[in-house]
Every structure is written in structure tokens, then in C-alpha cells.
N, C-alpha and C positions, 0 to 999 in steps of 0.2 A: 467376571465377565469373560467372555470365551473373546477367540482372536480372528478376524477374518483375515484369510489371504488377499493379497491388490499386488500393484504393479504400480510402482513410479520409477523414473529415466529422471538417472542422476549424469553426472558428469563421471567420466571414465576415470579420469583424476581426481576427483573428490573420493569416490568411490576409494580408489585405491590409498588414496591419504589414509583413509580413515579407517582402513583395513588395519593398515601398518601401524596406527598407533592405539589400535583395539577399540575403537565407537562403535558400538552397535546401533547401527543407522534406523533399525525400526524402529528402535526406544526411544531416539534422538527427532524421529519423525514425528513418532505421536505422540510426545512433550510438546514441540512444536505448535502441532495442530492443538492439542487440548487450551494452550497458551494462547493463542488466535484466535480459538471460538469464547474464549475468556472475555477477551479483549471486544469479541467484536458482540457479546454479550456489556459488557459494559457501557460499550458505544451506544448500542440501543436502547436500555434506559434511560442514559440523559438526553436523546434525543425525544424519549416519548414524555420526560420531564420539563423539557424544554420548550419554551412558546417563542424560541426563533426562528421566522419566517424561510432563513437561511438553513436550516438542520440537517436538510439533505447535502449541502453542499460542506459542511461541518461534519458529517458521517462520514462521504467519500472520502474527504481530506484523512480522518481520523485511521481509517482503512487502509489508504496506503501509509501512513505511517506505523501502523500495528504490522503491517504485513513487511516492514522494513524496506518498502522498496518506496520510497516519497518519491512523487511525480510533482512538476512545476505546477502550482496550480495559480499563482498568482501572474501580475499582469508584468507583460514583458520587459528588462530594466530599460532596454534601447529601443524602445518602439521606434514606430515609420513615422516621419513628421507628418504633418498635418497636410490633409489634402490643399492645394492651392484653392483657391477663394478669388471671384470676379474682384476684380481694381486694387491685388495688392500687388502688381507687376508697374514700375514706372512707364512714363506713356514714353 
């Protein structure tokens, strides 16, 4: 398979980490990437094997934890209390 040239913006620091202890950050790029489209190749068969109404919201979730960066997706632990309600205030 031949190689195209690209441009990704790393961190100056990383960059330089990874200089000094010899990673060759292309290689290390496109393991990455081949490993995510893995993943998010997997994700999308059990979604297409799946008859939960929820899938999509099971794929996102699934997405950011393949992509390593997990986002809150559930419901807040301290929610806002409940809106006040006519006749629960004494008279």
C-alpha cells in the first residue's frame, strides 16, 4: 500500500517526548487510527445486529470510549431539586 503525506498538530511536548525516546509518531498514528476504525467497525455491526430502540445512543457512548476520551453521558449525580409545586409552601 503506498503512503500519503497529511498534517496533524501535536503538542510541542509530546512531539518532543517522543523524539527523545525514539516513537516514531507516524507509525504510532496509524496503529491508532487503523485500531479506531477497528473498533468503530465493530460498534457498527452490533448496532446493525441489534433491535435496541436505544442503538444510537449505545454507538455514541461506545465512540467515545473507543476514542479514549469518555464524555458524561449519564444523568447528573446532584441534580437541581424539583421545581416548587402550588400548596407545598405553608400558608
Amino acid at each position: 500500500m503506498s503512503k500519503v503525506r497529511t498534517t496533524i498538530n501535536l503538542n510541542e511536548d509530546v512531539v518532543k517526548k517522543a523524539k527523545r525516546v525514539g516513537i516514531n509518531i507516524s507509525a504510532v498514528a496509524e496503529m491508532g487510527i487503523i485500531n479506531y476504525l477497528k473498533e468503530l467497525e465493530t460498534i457498527g455491526s452490533e448496532n446493525k445486529n441489534s433491535n435496541n430502540p436505544n442503538s444510537n445512543n449505545t454507538r455514541q457512548s461506545s465512540v467515545r470510549k473507543a476514542s479514549g476520551k469518555e464524555k458524561w453521558t449519564c444523568r447528573d449525580l446532584n441534580p437541581r431539586p424539583p421545581p416548587c409545586q402550588g400548596g407545598d409552601l405553608p400558608n
